[in-house]
C-alpha positions as CSV (number, residue, x, y, z in Angstrom):
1,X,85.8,74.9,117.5
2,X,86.9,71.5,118.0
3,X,87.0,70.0,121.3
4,X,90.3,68.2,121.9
5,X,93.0,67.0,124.8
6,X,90.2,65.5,127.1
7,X,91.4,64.3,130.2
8,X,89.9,63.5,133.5
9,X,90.9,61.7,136.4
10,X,89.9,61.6,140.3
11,X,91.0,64.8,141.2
12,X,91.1,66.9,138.2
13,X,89.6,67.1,135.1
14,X,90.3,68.9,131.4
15,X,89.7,69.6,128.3
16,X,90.3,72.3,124.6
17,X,88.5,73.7,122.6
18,X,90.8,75.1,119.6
19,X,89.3,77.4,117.0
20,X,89.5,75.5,113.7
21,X,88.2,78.9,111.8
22,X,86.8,81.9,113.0
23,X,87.8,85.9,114.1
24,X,91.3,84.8,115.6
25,X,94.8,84.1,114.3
26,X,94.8,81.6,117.5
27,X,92.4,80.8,120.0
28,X,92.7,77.9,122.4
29,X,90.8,77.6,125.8
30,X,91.8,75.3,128.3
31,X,88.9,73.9,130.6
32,X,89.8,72.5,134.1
33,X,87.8,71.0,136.7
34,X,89.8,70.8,140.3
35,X,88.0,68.6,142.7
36,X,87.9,70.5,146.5
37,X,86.2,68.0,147.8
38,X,83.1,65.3,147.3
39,X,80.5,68.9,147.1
40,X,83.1,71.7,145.5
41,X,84.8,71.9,142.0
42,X,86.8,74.9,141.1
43,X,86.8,75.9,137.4
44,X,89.5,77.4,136.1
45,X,89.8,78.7,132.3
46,X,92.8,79.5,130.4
47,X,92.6,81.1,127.2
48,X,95.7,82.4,124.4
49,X,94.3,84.0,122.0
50,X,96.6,85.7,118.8
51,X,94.5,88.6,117.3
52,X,93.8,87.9,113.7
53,X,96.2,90.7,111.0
54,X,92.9,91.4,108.9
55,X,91.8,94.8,110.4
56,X,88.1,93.6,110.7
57,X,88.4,90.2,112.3
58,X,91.3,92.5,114.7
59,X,88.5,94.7,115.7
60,X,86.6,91.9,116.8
61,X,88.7,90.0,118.6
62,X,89.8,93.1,120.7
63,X,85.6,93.3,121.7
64,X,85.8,89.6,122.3
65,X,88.5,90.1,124.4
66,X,87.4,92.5,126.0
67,X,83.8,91.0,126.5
68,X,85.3,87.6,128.4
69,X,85.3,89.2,132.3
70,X,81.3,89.4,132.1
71,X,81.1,86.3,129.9
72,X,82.6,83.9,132.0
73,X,81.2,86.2,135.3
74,X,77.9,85.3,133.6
75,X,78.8,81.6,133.3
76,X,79.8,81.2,136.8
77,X,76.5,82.8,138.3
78,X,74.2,80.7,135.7
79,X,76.3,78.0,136.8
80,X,75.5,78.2,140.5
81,X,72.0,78.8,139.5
82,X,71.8,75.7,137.6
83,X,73.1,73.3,140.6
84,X,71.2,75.1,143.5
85,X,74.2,77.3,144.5
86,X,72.8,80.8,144.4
């Protein structure tokens, strides 16, 4: 992946990462970091995806796909853990 379109600024925050190779025709996920307040940041992700025409690397992609509900449900409680938010 390569890491690209980095923004931030007082109240919101962003950044890409764009699959240079890999199981996908496409992949790009959009970070962003909204500022609530001084304590609370929402994340939000964003990601378009094109499933790759090789029937292998298609079969992946759908389990990716289909595996990013508990990833990013796993990244949100570790998250939490990590700053004290439990």
């Amino acid at each position: 992946a390569r890491i690209e379109n980095v923004k931030s600024g007082a109240s919101e925050a962003r950044f890409q990462d764009r699959q240079v190779s890999g199981p996908f025709a496409q992949w790009i996920h959009t970070h962003t970091f909204e500022a609530v307040d001084s304590e609370t940041t929402i994340v939000h992700d964003q990601v378009e995806s094109r499933l790759s025409r090789n029937p292998f690397w298609w079969a992946v992609g759908v389990g990716m796909r289909l595996g990013l509900p508990v990833l990013f449900g796993f990244r949100a409680w570790k998250t939490k853990k990590v700053i004290g938010n439990e």
